[in-house]
C-alpha positions as CSV (number, residue, x, y, z in Angstrom):
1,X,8.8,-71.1,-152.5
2,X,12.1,-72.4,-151.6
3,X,10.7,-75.6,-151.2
4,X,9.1,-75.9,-154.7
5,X,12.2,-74.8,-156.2
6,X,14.6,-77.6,-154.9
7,X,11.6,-80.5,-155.7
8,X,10.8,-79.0,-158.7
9,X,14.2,-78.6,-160.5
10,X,12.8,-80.0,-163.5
11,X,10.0,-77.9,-164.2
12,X,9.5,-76.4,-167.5
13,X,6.1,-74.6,-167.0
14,X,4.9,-73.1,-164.1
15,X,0.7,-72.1,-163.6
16,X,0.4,-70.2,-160.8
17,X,-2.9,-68.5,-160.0
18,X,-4.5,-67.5,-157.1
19,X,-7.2,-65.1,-155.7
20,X,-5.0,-64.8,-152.2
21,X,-3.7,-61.7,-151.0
22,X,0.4,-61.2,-151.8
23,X,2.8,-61.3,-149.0
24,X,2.5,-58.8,-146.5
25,X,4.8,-55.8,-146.4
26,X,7.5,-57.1,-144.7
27,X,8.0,-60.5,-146.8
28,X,7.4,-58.7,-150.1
29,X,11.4,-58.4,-151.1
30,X,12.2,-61.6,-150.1
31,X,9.0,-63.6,-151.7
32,X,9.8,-61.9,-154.7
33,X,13.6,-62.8,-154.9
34,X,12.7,-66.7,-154.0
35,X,9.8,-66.0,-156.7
36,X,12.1,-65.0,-159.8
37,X,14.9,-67.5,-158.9
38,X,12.5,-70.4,-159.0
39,X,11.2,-68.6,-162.7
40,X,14.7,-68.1,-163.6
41,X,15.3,-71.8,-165.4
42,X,11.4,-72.1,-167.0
43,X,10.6,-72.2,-170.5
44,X,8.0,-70.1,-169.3
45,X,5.4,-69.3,-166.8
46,X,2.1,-67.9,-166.5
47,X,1.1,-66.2,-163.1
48,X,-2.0,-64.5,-162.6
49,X,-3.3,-62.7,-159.4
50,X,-6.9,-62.2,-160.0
51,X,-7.8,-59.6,-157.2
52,X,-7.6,-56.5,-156.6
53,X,-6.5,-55.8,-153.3
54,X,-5.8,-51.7,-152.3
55,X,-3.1,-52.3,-149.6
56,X,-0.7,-54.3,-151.4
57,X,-1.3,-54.2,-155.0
58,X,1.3,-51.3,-155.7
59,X,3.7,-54.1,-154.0
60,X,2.6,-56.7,-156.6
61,X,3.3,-54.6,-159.6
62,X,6.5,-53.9,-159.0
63,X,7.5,-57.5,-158.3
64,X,5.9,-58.4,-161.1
65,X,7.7,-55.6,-163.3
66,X,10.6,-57.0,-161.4
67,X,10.4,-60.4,-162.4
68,X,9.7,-60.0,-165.6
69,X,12.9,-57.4,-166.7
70,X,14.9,-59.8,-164.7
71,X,14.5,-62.9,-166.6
72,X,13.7,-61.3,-169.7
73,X,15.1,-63.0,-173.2
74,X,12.7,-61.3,-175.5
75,X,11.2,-57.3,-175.0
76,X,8.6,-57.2,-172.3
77,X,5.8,-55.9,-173.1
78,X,3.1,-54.0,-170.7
79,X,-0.3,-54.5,-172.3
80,X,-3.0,-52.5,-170.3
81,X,-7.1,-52.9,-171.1
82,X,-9.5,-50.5,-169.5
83,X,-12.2,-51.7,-171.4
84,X,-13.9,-52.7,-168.3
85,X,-14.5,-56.6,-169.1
86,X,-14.4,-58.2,-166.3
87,X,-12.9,-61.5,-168.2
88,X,-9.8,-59.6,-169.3
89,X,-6.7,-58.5,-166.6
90,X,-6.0,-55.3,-166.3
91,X,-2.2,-55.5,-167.0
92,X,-0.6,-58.0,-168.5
93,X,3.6,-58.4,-168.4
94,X,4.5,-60.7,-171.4
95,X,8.0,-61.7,-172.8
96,X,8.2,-64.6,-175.4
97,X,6.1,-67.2,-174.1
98,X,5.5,-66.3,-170.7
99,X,3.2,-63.6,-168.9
100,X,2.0,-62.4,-165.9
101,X,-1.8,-61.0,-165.1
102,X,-2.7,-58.6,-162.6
103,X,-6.4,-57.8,-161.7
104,X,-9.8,-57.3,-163.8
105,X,-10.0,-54.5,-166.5
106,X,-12.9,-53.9,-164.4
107,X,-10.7,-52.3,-161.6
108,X,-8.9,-50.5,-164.1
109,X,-11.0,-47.5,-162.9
110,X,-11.2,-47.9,-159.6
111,X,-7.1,-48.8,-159.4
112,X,-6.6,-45.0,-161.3
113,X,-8.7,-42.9,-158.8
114,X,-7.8,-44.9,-156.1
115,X,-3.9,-45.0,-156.4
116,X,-3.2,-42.6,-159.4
117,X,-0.9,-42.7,-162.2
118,X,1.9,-40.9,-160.0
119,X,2.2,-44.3,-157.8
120,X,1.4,-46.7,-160.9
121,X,4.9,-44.7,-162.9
122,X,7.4,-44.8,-159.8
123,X,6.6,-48.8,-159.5
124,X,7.6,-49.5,-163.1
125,X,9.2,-46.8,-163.6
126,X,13.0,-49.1,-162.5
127,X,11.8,-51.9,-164.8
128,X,10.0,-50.1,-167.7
129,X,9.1,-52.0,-170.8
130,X,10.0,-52.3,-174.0
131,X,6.5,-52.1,-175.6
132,X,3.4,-50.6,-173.9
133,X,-0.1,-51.0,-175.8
134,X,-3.6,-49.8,-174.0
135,X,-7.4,-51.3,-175.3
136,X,-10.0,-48.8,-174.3
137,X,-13.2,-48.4,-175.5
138,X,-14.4,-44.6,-176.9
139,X,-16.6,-42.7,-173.6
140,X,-17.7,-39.5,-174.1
141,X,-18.1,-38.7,-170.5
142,X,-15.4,-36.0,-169.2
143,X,-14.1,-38.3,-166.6
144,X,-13.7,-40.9,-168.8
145,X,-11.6,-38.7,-171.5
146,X,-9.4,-37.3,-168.5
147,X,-8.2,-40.3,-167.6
148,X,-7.3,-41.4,-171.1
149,X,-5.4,-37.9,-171.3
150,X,-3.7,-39.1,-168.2
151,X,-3.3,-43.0,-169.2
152,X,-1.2,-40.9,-172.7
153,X,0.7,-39.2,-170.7
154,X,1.5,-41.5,-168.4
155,X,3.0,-44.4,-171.1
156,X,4.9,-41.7,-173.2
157,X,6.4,-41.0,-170.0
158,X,7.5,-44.5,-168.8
159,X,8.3,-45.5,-172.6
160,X,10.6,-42.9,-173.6
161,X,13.1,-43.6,-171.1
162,X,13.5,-46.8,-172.7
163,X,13.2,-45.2,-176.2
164,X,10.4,-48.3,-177.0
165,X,7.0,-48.3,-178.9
166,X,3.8,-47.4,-177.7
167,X,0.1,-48.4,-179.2
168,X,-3.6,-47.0,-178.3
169,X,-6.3,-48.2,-179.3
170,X,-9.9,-47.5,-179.0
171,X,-9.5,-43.8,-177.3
172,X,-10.2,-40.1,-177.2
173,X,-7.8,-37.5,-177.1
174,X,-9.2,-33.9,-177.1
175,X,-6.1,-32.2,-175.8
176,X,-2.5,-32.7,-174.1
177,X,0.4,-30.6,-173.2
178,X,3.8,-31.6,-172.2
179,X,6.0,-28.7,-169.9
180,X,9.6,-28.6,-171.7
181,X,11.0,-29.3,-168.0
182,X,8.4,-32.6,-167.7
183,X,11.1,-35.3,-169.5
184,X,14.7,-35.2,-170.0
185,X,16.3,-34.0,-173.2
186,X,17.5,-37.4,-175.1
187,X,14.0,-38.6,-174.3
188,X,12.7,-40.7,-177.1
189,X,9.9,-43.2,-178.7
190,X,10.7,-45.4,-181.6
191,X,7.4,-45.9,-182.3
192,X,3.6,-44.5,-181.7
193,X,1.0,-45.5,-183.1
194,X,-2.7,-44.8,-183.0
195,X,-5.4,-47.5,-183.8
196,X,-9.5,-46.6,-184.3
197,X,-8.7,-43.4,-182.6
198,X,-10.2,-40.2,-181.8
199,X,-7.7,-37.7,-181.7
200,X,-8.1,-33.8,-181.6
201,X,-5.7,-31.9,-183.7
202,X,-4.1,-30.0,-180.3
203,X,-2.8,-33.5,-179.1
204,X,-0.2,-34.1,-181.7
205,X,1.6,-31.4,-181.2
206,X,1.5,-31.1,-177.8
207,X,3.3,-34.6,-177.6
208,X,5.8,-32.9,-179.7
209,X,6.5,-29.9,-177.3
210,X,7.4,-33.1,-174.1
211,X,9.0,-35.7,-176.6
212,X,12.3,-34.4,-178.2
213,X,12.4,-37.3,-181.5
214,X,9.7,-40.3,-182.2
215,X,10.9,-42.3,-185.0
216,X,7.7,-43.4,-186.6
217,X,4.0,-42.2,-186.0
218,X,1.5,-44.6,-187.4
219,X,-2.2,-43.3,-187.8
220,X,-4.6,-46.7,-188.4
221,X,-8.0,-45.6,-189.0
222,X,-7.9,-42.4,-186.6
223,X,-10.4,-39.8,-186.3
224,X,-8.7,-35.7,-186.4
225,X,-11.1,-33.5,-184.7
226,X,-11.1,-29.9,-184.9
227,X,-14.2,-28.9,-182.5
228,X,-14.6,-29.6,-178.5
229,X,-17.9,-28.6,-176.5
230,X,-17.7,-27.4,-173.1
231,X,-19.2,-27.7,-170.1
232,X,-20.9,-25.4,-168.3
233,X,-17.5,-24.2,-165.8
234,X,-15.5,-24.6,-168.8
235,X,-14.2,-27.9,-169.4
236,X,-13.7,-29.1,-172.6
237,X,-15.1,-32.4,-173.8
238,X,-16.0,-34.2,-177.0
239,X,-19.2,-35.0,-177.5
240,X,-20.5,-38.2,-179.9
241,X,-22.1,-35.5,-182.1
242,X,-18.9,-34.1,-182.8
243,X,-16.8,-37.8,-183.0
244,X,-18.9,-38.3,-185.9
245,X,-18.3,-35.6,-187.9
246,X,-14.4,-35.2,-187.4
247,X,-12.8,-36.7,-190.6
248,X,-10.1,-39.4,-191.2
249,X,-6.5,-38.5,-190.4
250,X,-4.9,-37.5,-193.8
251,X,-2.3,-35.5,-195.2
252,X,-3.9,-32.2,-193.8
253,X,-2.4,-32.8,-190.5
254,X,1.3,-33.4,-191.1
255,X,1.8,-29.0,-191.1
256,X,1.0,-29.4,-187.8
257,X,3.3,-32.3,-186.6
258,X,6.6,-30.7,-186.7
259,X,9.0,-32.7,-188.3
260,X,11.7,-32.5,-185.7
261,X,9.5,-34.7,-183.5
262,X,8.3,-37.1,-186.2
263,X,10.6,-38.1,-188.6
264,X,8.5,-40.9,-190.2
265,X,4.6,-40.8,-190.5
266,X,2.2,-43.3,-191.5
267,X,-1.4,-42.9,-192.1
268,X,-3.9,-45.8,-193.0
269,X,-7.4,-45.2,-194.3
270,X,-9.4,-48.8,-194.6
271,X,-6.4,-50.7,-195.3
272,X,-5.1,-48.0,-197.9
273,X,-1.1,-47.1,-196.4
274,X,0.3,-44.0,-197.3
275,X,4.0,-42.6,-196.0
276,X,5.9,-39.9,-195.2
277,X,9.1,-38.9,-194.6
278,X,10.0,-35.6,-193.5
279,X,12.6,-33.7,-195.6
280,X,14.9,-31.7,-193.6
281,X,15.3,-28.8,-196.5
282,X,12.3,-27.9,-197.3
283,X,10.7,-28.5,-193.9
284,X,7.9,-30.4,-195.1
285,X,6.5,-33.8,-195.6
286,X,7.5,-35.9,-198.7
287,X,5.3,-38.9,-199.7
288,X,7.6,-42.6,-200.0
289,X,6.2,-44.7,-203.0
C-alpha cells in the first residue's frame, strides 16, 4: 500500500475490490493505517470486499468503520440489508461520494448467528455513525422476527451514543424491552423512523423505557398490531393472518408513546402527513397544521 500511495499521489478515485482474504491478524493495524492515509487525499473511493470470511471479518469492519470516521467530511452513514439478495452487500459505510461494501446480504444471516450482534456493536461501537438504516423484507418465521428484535436493539444502541437518526424498513416488530440500566442517561436519537413496517403496539413503548429523548418519530405506511400467536412452549410470534388485519398507524397510538420520549411524531398514511407535537401541559398530543 505504501507503494501505491507515493506513485499514485495524484489519484482522485480509488476502486478497490477484491474477493481476497484481509490481512492476517497480525498486519491488520498497520494495513489499515497505510489504507486510510493513502484514502486521506481522494475525492473519493469505493472499496468493496465481497466475501465473507468467519476469521477475520470482525477485523474488516472495524477498519472499515475506522476509515470511514477518519476521513469523514460529510455524516457516515451505516446502511445494512438483510434482504438476502445476493447482489446487494450486506453493510455498506458511505460518506459524500465515497463508500465502502462488506459481504452479500445473503450472509447477513449466517454473519448474526455466527458472530452475534454483541461482537458486530463493540467493533463500531469507537466509530459509530451518524445515520444507520436497515432493508429487510417482512418473515413471519420466529427466528426471523428475533433477529429483527435484535438488529432494533442493536442500532438504537450504537446510534444513540451519537445522538443520530435511525430508519427501518420492511420489518416486524412484535415486542421489545429496554432495562433502565441498558444505556446511559443523556442517551439520545434525533430521529426514528419506520417505513412499510409492522410494528406491535408493545414496541413503542418499550423503546421509550431504554431511550431517555428521540426528537422525531416518523411512521410511513406502518402497520400497529395488537394480537401475537404463540407457539406451542410459549413464544410469541406474528403470524401473516394477523399482519393483515392489524390497521395503519394513526392517532390511536400516540396515548401510548409517552411524550417525554417523543417529542415530535409523524404519521403518514399513502402519502397523506399528519403531525404532532406533544404539549407539555396538558400531556397530550397536539396536531401542527
Amino acid at each position: 500500500m505504501e507503494y501505491f500511495t507515493n506513485k499514485l499521489s495524484k489519484l482522485e478515485r480509488l476502486v478497490f475490490e477484491t474477493s481476497l482474504k484481509e490481512p492476517y491478524e497480525g498486519e491488520y493495524a498497520d494495513w489499515w493505517d497505510q489504507m486510510i492515509y493513502f484514502c486521506q487525499p481522494l475525492q473519493s473511493y469505493y472499496i468493496n470486499f465481497s466475501k465473507l470470511n468467519f476469521e477475520n471479518c470482525l477485523n474488516l469492519i472495524r477498519g472499515s468503520a475506522q476509515l470511514s470516521s477518519t476521513i469523514a467530511t460529510t455524516p457516515v452513514i451505516l446502511k445494512m440489508d438483510t434482504t438476502g439478495d445476493m447482489t446487494r452487500p450486506f453493510i455498506e459505510m458511505a460518506q459524500g461520494d465515497s463508500c465502502i461494501h462488506l459481504f452479500s446480504s445473503w450472509d447477513s444471516r449466517r454473519f448474526f448467528f455466527n458472530k452475534g450482534f454483541a461482537q458486530f456493536y463493540e467493533c463500531l461501537k469507537p466509530y459509530a455513525p451518524d445515520v444507520i438504516k436497515v432493508l429487510s423484507c417482512k418473515e413471519f418465521e420466529f427466528n426471523a422476527e428475533d433477529l429483527q428484535l435484535k438488529t432494533l436493539k442493536f442500532v438504537i444502541a450504537l446510534i444513540s451514543s451519537k445522538a443520530g437518526s435511525a430508519h427501518f424498513e420492511n420489518m416486524i416488530f412484535n415486542s421489545l424491552q429496554f432495562e433502565k440500566a441498558e444505556l446511559p442517561e443523556d442517551a439520545r436519537i434525533s430521529k426514528l423512523s419506520f417505513t412499510n413496517c409492522i410494528i406491535h403496539t408493545t414496541v413503542l413503548p418499550g423503546i421509550s423505557l431504554g431511550i431517555p429523548k428521540i426528537d422525531l418519530l416518523v411512521l410511513d405506511d406502518c402497520l400497529i398490531q395488537e394480537k401475537k400467536e404463540k407457539t406451542i412452549d410459549g413464544r410469541e410470534f406474528t403470524s401473516s393472518e394477523d399482519a393483515s388485519a392489524a390497521a395503519p398507524a394513526s392517532e390511536t397510538i400516540l396515548s401510548r408513546l409517552g411524550g417525554i420520549t417523543y417529542r415530535t411524531v409523524v404519521i403518514i398514511t399513502k402519502g397523506v402527513k399528519k403531525t404532532y407535537q406533544y404539549d407539555e401541559a396538558s400531556k397530550t398530543y397536539r396536531s401542527k397544521p
